[in-house]
PDB file of N, CA, C and O in Angstrom, chain B, residues numbered from 101:
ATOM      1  N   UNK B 101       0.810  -1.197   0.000  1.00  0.00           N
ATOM      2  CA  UNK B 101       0.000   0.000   0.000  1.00  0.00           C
ATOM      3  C   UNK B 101       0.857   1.268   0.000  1.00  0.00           C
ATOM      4  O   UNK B 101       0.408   2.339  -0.405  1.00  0.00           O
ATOM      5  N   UNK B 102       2.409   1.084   0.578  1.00  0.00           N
ATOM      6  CA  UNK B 102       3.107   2.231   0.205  1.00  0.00           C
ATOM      7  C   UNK B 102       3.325   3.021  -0.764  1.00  0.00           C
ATOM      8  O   UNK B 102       3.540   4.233  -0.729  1.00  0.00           O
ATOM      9  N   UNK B 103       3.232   1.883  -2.190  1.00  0.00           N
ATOM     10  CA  UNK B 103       3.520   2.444  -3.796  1.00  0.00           C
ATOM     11  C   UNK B 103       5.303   1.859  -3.199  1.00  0.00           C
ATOM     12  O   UNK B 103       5.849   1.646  -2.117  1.00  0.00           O
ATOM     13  N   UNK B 104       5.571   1.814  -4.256  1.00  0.00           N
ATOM     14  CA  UNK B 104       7.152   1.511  -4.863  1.00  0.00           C
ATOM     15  C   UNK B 104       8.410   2.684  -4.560  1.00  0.00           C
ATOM     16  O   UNK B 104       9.622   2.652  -4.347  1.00  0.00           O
ATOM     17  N   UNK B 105       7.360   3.700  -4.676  1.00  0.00           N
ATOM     18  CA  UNK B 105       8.791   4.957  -4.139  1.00  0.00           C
ATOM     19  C   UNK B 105       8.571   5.420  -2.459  1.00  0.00           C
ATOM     20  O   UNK B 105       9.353   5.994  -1.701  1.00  0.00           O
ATOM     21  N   UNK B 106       7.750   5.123  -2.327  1.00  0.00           N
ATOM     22  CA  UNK B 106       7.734   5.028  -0.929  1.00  0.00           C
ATOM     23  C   UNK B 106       8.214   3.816  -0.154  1.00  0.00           C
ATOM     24  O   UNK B 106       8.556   3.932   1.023  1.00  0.00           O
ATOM     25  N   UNK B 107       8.240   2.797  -0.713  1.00  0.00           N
ATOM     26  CA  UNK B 107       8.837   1.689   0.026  1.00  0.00           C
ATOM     27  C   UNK B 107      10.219   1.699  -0.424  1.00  0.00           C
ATOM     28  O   UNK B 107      11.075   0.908  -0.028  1.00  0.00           O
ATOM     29  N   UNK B 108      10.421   2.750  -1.381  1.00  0.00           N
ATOM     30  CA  UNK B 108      11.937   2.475  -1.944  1.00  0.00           C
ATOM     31  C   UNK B 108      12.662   3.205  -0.910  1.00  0.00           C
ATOM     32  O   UNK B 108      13.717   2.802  -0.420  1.00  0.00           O
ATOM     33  N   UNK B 109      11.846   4.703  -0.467  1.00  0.00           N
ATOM     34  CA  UNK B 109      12.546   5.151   0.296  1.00  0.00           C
ATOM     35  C   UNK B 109      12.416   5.111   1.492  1.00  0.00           C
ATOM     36  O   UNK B 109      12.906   6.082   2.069  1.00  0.00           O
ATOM     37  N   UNK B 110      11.827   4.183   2.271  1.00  0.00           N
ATOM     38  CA  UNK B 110      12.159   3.315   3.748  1.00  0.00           C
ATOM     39  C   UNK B 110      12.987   2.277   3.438  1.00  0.00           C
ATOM     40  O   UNK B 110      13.839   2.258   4.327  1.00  0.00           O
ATOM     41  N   UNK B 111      13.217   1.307   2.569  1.00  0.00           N
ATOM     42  CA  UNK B 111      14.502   0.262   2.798  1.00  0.00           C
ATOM     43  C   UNK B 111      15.563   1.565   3.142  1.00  0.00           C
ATOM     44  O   UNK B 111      15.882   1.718   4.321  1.00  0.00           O
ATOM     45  N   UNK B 112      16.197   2.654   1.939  1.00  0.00           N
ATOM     46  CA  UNK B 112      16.883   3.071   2.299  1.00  0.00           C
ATOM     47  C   UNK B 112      17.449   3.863   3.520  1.00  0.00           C
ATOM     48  O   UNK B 112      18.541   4.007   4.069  1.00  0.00           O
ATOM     49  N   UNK B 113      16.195   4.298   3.671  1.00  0.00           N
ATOM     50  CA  UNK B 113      16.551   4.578   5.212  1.00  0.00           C
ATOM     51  C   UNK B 113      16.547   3.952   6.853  1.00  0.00           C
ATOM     52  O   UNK B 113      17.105   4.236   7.913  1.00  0.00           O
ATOM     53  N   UNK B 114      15.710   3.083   6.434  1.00  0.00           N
ATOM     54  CA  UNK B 114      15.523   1.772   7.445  1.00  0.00           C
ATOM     55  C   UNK B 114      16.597   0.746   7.421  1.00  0.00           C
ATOM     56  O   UNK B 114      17.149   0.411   8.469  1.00  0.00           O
ATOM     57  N   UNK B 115      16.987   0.121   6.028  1.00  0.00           N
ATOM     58  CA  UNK B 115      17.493  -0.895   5.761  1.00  0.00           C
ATOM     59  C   UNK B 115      18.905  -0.078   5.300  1.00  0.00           C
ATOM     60  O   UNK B 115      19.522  -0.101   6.365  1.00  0.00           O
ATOM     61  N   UNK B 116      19.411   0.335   4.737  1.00  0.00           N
ATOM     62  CA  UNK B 116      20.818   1.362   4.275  1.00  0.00           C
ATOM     63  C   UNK B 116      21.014   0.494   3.199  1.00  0.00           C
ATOM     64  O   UNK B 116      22.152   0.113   2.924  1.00  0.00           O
ATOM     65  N   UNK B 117      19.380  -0.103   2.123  1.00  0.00           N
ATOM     66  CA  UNK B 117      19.762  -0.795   1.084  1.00  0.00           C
ATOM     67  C   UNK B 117      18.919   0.223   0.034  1.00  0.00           C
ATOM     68  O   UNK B 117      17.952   0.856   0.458  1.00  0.00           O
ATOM     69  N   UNK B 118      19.425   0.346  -1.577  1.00  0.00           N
ATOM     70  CA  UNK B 118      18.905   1.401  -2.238  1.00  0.00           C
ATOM     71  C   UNK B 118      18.281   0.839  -3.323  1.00  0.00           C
ATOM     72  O   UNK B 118      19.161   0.777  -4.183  1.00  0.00           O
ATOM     73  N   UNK B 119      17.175   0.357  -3.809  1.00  0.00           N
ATOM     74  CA  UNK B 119      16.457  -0.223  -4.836  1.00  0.00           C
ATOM     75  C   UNK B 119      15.969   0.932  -5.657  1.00  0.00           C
ATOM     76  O   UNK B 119      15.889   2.118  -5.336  1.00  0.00           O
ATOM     77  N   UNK B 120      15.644   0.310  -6.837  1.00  0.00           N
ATOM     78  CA  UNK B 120      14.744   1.257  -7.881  1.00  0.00           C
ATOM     79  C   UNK B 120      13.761   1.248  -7.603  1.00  0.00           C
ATOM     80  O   UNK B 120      13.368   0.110  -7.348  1.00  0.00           O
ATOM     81  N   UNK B 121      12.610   2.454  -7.434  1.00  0.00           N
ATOM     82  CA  UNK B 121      11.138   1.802  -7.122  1.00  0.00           C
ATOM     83  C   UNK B 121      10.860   1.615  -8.723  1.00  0.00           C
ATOM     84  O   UNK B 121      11.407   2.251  -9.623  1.00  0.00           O
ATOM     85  N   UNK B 122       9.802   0.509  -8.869  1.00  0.00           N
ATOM     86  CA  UNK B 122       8.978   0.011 -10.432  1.00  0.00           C
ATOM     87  C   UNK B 122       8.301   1.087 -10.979  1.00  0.00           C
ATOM     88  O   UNK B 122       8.177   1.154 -12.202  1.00  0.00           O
ATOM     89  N   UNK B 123       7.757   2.103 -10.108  1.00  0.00           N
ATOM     90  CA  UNK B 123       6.621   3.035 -10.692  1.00  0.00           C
ATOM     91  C   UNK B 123       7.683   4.152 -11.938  1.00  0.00           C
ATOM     92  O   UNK B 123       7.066   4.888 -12.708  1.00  0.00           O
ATOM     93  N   UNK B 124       9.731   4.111 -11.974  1.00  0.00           N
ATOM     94  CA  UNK B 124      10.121   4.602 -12.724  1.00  0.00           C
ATOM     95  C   UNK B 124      10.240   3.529 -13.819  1.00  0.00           C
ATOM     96  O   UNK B 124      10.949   3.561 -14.825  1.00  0.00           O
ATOM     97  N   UNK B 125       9.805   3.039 -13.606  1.00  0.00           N
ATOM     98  CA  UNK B 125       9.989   1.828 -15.525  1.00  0.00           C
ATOM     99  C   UNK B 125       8.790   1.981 -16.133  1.00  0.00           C
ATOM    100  O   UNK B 125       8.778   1.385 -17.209  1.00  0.00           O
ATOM    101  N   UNK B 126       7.125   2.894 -15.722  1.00  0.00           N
ATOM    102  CA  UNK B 126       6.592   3.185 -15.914  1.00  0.00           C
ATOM    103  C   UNK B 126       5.193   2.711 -15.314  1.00  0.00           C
ATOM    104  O   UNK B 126       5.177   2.263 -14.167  1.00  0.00           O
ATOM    105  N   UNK B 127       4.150   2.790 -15.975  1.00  0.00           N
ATOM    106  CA  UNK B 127       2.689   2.358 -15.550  1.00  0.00           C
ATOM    107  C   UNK B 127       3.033   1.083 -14.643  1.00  0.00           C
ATOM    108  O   UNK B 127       3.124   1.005 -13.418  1.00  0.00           O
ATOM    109  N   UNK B 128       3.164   0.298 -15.442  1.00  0.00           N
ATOM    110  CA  UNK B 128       3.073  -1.433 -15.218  1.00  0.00           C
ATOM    111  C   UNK B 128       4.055  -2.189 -13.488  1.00  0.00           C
ATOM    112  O   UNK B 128       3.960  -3.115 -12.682  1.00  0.00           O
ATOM    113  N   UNK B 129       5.073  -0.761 -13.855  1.00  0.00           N
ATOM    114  CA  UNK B 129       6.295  -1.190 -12.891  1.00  0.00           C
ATOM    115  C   UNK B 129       5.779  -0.974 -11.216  1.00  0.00           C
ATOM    116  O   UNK B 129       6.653  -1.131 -10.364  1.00  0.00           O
ATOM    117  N   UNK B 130       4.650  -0.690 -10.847  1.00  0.00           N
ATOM    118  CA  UNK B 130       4.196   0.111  -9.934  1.00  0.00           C
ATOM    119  C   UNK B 130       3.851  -1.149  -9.275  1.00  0.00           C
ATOM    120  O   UNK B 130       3.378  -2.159  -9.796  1.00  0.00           O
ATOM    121  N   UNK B 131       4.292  -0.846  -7.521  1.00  0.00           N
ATOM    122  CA  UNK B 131       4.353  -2.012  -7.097  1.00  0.00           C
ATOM    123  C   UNK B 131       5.515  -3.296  -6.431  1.00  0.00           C
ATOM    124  O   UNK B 131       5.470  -4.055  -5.463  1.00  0.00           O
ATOM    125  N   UNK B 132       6.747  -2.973  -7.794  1.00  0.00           N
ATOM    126  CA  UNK B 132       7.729  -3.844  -7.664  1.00  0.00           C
ATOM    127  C   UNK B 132       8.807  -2.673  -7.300  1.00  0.00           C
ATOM    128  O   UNK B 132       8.724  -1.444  -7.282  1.00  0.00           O
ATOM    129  N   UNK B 133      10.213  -3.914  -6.923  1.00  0.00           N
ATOM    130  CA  UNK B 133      11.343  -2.394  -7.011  1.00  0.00           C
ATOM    131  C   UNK B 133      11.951  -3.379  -7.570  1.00  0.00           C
ATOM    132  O   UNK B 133      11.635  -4.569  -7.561  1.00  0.00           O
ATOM    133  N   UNK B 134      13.162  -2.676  -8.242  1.00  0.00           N
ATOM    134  CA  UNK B 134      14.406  -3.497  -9.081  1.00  0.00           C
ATOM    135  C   UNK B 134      14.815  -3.611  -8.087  1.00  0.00           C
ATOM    136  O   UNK B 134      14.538  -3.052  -7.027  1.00  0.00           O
ATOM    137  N   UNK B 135      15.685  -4.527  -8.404  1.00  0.00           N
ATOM    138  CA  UNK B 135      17.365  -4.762  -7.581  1.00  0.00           C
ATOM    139  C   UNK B 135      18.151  -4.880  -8.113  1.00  0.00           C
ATOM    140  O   UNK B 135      17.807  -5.586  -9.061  1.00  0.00           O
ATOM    141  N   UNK B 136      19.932  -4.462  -8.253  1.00  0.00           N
ATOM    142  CA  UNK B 136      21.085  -4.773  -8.886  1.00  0.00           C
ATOM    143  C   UNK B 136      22.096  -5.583  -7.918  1.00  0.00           C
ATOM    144  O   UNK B 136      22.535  -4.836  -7.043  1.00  0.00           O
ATOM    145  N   UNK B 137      22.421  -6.462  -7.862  1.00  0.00           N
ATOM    146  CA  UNK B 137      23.420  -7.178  -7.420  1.00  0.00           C
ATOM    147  C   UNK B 137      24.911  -6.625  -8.476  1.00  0.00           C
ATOM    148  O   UNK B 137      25.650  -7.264  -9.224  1.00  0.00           O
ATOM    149  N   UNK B 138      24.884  -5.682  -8.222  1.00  0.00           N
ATOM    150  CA  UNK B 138      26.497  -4.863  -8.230  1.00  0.00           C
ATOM    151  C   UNK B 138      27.402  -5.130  -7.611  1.00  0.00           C
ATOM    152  O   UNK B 138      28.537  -4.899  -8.030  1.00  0.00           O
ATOM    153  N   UNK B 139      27.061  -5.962  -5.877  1.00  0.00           N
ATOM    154  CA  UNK B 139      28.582  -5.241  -5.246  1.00  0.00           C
ATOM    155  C   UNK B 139      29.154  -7.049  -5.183  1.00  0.00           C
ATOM    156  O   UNK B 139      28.795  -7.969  -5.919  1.00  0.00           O
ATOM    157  N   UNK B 140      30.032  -7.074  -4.155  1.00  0.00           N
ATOM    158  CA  UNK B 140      30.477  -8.201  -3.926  1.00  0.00           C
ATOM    159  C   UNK B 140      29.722  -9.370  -3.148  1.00  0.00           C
ATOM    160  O   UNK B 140      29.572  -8.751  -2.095  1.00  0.00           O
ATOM    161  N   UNK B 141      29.210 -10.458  -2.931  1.00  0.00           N
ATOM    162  CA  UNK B 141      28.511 -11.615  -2.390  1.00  0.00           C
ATOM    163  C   UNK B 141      28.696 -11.294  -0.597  1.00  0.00           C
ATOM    164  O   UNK B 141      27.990 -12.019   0.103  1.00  0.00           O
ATOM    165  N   UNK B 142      29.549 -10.314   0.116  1.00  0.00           N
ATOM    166  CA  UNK B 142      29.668 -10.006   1.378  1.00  0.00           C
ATOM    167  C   UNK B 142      28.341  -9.246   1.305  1.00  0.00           C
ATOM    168  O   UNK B 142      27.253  -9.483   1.828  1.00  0.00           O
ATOM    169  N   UNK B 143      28.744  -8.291   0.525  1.00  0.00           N
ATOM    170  CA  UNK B 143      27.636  -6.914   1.014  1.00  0.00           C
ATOM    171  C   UNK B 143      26.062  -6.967   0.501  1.00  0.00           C
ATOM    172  O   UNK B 143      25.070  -6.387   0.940  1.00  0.00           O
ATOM    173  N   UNK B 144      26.276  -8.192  -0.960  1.00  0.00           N
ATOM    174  CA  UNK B 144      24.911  -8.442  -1.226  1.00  0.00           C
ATOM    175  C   UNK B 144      24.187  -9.316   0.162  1.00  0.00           C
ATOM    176  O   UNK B 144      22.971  -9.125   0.150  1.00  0.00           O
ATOM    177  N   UNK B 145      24.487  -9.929   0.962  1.00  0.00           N
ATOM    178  CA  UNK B 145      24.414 -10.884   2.158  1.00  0.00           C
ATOM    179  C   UNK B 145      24.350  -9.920   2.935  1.00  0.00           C
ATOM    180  O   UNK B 145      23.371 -10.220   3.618  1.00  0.00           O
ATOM    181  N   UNK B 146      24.911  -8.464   3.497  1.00  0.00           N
ATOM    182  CA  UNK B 146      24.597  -8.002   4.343  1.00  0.00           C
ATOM    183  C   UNK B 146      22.923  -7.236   3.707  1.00  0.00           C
ATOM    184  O   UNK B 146      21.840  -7.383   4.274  1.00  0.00           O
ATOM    185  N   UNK B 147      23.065  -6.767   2.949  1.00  0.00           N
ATOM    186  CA  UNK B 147      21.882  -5.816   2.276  1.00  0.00           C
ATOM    187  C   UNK B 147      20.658  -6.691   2.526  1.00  0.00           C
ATOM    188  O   UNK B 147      19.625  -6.131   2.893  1.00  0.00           O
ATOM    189  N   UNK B 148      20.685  -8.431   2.309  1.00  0.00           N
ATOM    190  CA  UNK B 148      19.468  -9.136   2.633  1.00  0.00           C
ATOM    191  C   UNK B 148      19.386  -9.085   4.128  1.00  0.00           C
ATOM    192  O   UNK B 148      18.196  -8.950   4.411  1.00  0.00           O
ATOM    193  N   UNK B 149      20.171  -9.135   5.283  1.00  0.00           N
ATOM    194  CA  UNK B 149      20.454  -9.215   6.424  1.00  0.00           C
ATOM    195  C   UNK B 149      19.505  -8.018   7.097  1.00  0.00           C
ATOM    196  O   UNK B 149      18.530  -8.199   7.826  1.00  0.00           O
ATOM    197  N   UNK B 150      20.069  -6.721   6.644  1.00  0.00           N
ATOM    198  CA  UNK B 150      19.493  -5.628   6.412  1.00  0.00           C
ATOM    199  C   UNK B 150      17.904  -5.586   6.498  1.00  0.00           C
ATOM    200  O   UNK B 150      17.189  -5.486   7.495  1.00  0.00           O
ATOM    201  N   UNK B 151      17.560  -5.692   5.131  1.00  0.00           N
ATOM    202  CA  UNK B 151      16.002  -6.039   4.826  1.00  0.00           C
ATOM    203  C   UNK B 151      15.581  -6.642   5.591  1.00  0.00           C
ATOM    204  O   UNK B 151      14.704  -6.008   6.178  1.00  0.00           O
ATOM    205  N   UNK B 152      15.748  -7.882   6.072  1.00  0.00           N
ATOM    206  CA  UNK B 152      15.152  -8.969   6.705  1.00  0.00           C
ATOM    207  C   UNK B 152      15.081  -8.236   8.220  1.00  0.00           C
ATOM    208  O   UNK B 152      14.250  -8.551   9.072  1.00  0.00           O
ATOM    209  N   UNK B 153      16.074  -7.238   8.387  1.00  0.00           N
ATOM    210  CA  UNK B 153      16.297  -6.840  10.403  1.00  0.00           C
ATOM    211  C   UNK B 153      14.969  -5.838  10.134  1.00  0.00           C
ATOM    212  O   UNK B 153      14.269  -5.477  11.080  1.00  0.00           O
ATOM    213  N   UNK B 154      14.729  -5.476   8.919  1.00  0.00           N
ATOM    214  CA  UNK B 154      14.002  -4.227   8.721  1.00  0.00           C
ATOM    215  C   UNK B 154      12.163  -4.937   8.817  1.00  0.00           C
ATOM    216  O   UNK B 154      11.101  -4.461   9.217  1.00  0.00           O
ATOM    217  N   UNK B 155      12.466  -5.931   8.369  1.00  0.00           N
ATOM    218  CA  UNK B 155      10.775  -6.459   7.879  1.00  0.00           C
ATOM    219  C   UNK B 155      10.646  -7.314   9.266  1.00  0.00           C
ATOM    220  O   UNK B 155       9.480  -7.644   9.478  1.00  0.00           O
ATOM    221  N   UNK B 156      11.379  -7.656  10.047  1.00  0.00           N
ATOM    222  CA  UNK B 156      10.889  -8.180  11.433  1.00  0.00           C
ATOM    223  C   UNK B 156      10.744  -6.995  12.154  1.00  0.00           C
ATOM    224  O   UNK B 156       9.745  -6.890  12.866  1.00  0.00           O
ATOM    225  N   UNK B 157      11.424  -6.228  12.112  1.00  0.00           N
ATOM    226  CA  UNK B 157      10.857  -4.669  13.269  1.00  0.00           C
ATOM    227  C   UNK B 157       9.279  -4.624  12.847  1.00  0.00           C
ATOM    228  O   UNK B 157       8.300  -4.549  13.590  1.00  0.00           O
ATOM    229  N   UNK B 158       9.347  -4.704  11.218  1.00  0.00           N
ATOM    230  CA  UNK B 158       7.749  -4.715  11.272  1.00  0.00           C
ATOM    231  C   UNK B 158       6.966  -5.432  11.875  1.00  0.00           C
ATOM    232  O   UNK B 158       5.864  -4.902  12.008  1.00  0.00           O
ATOM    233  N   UNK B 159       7.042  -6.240  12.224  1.00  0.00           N
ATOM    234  CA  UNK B 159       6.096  -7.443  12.737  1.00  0.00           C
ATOM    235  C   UNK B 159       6.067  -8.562  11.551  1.00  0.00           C
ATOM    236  O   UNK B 159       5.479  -9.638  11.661  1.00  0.00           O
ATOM    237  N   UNK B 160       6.898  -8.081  10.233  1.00  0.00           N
ATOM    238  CA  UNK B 160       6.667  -9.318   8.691  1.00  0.00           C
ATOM    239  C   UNK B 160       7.675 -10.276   9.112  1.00  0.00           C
ATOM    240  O   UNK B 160       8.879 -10.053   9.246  1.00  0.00           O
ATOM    241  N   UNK B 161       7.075 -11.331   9.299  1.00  0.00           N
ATOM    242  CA  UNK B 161       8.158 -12.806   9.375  1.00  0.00           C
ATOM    243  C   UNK B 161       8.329 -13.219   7.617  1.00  0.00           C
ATOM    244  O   UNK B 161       7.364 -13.232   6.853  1.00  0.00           O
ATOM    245  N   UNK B 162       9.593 -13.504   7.247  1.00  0.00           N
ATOM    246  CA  UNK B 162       9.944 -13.935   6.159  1.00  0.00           C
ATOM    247  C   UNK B 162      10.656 -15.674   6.050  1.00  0.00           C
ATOM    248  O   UNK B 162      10.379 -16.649   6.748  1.00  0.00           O
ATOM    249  N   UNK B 163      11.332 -15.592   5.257  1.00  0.00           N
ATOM    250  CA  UNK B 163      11.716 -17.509   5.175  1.00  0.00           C
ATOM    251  C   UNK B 163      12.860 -17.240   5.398  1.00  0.00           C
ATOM    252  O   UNK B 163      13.565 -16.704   4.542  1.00  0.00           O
ATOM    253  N   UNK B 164      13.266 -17.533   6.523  1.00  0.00           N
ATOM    254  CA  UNK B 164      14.836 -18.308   7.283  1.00  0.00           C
ATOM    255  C   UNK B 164      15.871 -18.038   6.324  1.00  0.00           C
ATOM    256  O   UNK B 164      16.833 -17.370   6.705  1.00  0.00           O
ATOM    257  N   UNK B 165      15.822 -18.487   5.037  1.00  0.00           N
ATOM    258  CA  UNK B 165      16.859 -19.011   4.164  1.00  0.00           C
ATOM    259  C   UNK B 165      17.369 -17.817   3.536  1.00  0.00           C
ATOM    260  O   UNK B 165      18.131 -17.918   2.575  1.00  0.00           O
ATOM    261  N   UNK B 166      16.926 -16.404   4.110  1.00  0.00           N
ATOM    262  CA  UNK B 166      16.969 -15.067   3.919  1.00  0.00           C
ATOM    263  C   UNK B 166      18.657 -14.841   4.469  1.00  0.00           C
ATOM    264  O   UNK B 166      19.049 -15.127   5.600  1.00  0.00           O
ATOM    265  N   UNK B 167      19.508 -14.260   3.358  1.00  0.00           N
ATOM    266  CA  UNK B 167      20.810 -13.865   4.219  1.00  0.00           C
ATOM    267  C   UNK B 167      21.942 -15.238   5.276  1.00  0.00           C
ATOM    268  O   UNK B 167      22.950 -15.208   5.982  1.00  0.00           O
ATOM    269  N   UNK B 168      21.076 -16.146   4.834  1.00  0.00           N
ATOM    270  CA  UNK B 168      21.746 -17.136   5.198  1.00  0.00           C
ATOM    271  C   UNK B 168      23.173 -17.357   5.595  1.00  0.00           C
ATOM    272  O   UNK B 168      23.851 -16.999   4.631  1.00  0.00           O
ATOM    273  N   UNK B 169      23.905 -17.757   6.512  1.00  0.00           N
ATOM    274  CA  UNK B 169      25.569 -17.611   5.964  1.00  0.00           C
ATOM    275  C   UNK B 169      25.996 -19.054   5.776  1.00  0.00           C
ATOM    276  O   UNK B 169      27.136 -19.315   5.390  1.00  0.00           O
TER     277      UNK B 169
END
C-alpha cells in the first residue's frame, strides 16, 4: 500500500539498502522495485540481512533461508 517509491525510500533509510522503485519503468512497474546485485557476495548478504532486520521490526516474518551464511 506504500507504492514503490515510498517503500523504496524506507529500505533506504531503514534498511541502508537502495532499490529502484517500479513506478520509474513506468505504468506497469508500480508495485515492484528493481534490484542490482552490483557489489560483492559479502555486502549483497549483508543488504538481505538488512532487509530482513528491517521487515521483522515490522512485525513481517519472512523464510529463514533469507541472508543465510
Amino acid at each position: 500500500s506504500l507504492g514503490s517509491l515510498e517503500f523504496s525510500k524506507q529500505l533506504l533509510t531503514h534498511a541502508k539498502v537502495a532499490v529502484a522503485p517500479g513506478v520509474g519503468y513506468g505504468e506497469k512497474g508500480e508495485g515492484y522495485v528493481r534490484l542490482a546485485f552490483v557489489e560483492n557476495e559479502h555486502r549483497i548478504r549483508q543488504a538481505a540481512r538488512n532487509i530482513k532486520r528491517y521487515f521483522t521490526s515490522l512485525g513481517i516474518q519472512g523464510n529463514d533461508s533469507i541472508a543465510a551464511e
